[in-house]
N, C-alpha and C positions, 0 to 999 in steps of 0.2 A: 504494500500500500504506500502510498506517496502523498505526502503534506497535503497535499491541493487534495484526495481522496476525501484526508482526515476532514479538513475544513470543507470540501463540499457534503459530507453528512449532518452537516448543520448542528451538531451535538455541543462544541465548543464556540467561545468570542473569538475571533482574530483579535490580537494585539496591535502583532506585527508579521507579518508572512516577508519571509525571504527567500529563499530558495524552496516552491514549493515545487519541483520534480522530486524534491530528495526523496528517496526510499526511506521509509520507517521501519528498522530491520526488529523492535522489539519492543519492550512496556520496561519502565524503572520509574520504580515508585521509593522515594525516599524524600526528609527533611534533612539530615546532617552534608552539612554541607561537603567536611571532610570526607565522609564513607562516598558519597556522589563521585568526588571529587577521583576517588580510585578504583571504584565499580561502576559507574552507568556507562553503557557500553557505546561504542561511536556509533549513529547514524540510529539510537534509539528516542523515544517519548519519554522524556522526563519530566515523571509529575510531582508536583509540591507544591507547599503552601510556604514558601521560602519567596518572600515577595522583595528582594533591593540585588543593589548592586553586585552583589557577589555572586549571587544566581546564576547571571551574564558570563561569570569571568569563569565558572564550570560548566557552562553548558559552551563557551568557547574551548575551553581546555578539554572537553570530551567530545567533542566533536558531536554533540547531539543533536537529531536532525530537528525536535522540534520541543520546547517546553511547556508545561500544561498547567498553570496557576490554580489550582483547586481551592475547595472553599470559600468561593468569595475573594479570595486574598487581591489585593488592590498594588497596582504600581504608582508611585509617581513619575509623571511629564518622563523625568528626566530620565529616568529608565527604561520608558519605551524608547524614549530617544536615541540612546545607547545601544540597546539590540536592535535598531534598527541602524546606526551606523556600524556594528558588529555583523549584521544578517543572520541575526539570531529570531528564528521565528517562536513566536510569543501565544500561546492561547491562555482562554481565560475558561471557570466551570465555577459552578456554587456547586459542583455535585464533590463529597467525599474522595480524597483520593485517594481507595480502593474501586471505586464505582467507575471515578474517571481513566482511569489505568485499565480496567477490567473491560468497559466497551473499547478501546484500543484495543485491547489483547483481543478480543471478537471480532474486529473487525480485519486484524492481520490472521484468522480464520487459524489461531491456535487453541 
């Protein structure tokens, strides 16, 4: 499944979409920043409710193809701004993130 896939089921906000060919090869669901920072795998959905700047700078260093703000969790201005001079694509959910991880993982038909 590929970004533009995710975001055409209409399940998530777009943030910020960047590279939406990419391939989404998986589901990684975590809050600590550190543990992301050495298992969320390249070219996966990473979901959290980890809403600022440092987010950006793991989901840049992991090469993840797209991140999924759960619960509500809110940015500011200046951090969409950011992943969007990054090309870090950005979704948003008020749903749980087991729930928002979990239709991902159903819709890459594992």
């Amino acid at each position: 499944m590929t970004v533009r896939e995710l975001v055409e089921a209409n399940i998530f906000t777009p943030l910020n979409i960047a590279d939406d060919t990419r391939e989404i090869t998986g589901v990684f669901c975590c809050d600590l920043l550190s543990v992301a920072m050495s298992k969320a795998p390249a070219g996966g959905c990473w979901v959290t409710v980890m809403g600022n700047i440092n987010t950006l700078a793991v989901a840049s260093l992991t090469d993840c193809a797209c991140v999924i703000l759960a619960e509500g969790t809110l940015l500011d201005d200046s951090v969409i701004e950011k992943a969007k001079a990054q090309d870090i694509t950005l979704l948003k959910t008020d749903l749980p993130i087991f729930e928002a991880g979990l239709m991902v993982h159903e819709r890459l038909g594992r």
